[in-house]
Wavefront OBJ file of the C-alpha trace (Angstrom):
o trace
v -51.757 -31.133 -81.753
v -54.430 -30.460 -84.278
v -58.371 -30.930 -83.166
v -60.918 -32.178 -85.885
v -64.559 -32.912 -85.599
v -65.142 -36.836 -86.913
v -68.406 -36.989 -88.673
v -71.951 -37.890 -86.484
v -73.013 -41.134 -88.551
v -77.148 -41.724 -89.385
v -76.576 -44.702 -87.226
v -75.097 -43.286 -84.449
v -77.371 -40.501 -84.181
v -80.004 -43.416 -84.345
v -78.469 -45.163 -81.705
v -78.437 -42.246 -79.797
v -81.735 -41.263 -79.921
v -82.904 -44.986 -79.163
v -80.823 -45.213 -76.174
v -82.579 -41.618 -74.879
v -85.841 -42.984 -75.556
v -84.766 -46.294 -72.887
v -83.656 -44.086 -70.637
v -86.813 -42.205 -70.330
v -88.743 -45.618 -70.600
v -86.597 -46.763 -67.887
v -88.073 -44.178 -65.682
v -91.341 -43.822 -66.615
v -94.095 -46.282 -64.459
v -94.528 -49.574 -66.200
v -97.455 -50.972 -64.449
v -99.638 -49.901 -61.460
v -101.612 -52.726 -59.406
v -103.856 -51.657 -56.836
v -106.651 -49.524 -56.599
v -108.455 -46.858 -54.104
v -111.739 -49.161 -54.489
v -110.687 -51.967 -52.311
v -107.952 -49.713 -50.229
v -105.503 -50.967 -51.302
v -102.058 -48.587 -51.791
v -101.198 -48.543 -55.231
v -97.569 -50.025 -56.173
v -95.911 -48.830 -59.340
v -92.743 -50.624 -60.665
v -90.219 -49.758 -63.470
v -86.962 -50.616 -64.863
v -85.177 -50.464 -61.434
v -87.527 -53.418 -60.002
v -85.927 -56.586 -61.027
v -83.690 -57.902 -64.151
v -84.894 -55.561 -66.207
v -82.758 -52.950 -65.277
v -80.143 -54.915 -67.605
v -82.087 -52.548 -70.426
v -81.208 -49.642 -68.764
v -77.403 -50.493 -68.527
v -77.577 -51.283 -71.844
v -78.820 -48.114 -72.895
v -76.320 -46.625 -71.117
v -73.255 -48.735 -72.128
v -75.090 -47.690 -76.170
v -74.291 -43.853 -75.508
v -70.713 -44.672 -74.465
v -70.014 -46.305 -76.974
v -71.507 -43.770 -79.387
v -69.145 -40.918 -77.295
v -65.986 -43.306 -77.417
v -64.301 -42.431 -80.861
v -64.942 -38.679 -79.357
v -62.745 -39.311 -76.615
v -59.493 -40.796 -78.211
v -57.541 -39.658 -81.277
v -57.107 -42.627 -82.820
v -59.995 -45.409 -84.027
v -61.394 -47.615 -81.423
v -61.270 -51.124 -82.538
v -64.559 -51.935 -80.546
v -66.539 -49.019 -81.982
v -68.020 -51.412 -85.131
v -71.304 -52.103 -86.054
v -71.287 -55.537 -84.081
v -70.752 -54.126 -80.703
v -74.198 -52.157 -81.167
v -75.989 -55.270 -82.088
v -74.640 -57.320 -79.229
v -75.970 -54.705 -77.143
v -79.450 -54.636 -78.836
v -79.402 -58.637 -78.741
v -78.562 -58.315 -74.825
v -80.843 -55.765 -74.282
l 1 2 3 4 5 6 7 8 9 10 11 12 13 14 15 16 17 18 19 20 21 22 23 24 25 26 27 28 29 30 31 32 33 34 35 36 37 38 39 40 41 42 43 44 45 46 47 48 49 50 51 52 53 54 55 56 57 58 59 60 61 62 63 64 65 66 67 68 69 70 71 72 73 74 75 76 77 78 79 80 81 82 83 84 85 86 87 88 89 90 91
């Protein structure tokens, strides 16, 4: 059983490094409404509030796919540059 290192592609590193950046968008406060003038509590909502937590799946689904060829020895017939654009379209 021999072990080799496939090469890190500029695409996947791109991918990689978009799907980080959703992550932490994902987290991050999207909007606030409310204010301490009127005393009124503030609500904040993000990615978890709602359909749009879809992008944060898909970010997620993006960095498995980028690990997958990592985690088999042979090619992965899914891992092609059509399964990261169906994930951008969905996302």
């Amino acid at each position: 059983m021999s072990l080799h290192r496939r090469p890190v592609g500029r695409g996947r590193i791109i991918a990689g490094f978009s799907a980080l950046i959703l992550i932490v968008g994902c987290v991050l406060p999207w909007f606030t409404v409310g204010s301490s003038e009127f005393s009124l509590p503030p609500r904040s909502e993000n990615a978890f509030e709602g359909p749009s937590i879809a992008v944060f799946l898909i970010a997620l689904a993006t960095l498995a796919l980028i690990t997958l060829p990592y985690a088999s020895d042979r090619p992965v017939s899914f891992d092609r540059w059509w399964a990261y654009a169906a994930f951008a379209v969905v996302g």
